[in-house]
C-alpha positions in Angstrom: -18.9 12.7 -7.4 -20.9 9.6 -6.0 -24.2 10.3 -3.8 -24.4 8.7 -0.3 -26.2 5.5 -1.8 -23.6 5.0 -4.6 -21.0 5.4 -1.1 -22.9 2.8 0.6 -23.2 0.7 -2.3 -19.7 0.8 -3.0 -18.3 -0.1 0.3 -20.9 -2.7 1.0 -19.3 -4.3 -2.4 -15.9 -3.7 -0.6 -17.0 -5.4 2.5 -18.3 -8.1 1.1 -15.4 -9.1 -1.3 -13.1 -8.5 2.0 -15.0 -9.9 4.8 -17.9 -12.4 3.1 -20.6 -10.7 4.7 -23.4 -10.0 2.7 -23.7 -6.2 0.9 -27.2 -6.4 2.8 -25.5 -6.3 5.9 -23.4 -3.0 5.7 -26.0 0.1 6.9 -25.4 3.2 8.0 -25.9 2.5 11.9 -23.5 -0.4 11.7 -20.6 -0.3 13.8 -17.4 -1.7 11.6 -16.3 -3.4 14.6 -19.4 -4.1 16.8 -21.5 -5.1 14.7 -20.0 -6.1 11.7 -16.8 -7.6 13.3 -14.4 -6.1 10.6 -10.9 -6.3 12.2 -7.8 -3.7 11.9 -6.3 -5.3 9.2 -9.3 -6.0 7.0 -10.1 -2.2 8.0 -7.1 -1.3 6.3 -7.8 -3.2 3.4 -11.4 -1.8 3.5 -9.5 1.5 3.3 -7.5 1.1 0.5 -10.1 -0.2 -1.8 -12.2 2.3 -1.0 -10.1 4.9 -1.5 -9.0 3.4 -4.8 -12.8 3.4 -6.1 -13.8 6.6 -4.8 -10.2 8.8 -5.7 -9.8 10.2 -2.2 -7.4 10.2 0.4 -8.3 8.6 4.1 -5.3 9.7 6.2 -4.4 7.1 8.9 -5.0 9.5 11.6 -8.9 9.6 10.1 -9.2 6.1 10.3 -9.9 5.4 14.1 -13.0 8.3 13.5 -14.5 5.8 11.3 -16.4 3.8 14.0 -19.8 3.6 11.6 -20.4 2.8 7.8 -22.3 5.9 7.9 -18.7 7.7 9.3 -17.3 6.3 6.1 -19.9 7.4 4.2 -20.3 10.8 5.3 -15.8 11.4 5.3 -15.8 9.7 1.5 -18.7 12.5 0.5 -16.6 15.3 2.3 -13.3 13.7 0.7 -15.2 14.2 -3.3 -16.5 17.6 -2.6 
């Protein structure tokens, strides 16, 4: 099971090879759409990949609840225990 940080550090990684942005970038507080200006279809994307490195499901329905990296974050963790 990966801590928080190895979370972080893993979507950051997905992020970056999605979107460009720099790993840097992708904190807790930050808003997928607000701040980081990830769109609905690189969400998805995001979403995939992440539940491909982390082995969990991320049911569509959950998807719109993940307004924050630190959302993310904290539904992966949940999604391992």
């Amino acid at each position: 099971m990966a801590s928080n940080e190895e979370i972080l550090a893993g979507l950051a990684e997905i992020v970056n090879s999605e979107t460009g942005l720099d790993e840097a970038d992708v904190q807790l507080d930050k808003s997928f759409t607000e701040d980081l200006d990830i769109d609905s279809i690189s969400m998805m994307t995001i979403v995939v990949e992440a539940e491909e490195k982390f082995d969990v499901k991320i049911p569509d329905e959950e998807v719109k609840n993940l307004k924050t990296v630190g959302d993310a974050v904290s539904f992966i963790a949940g999604a391992q225990a």
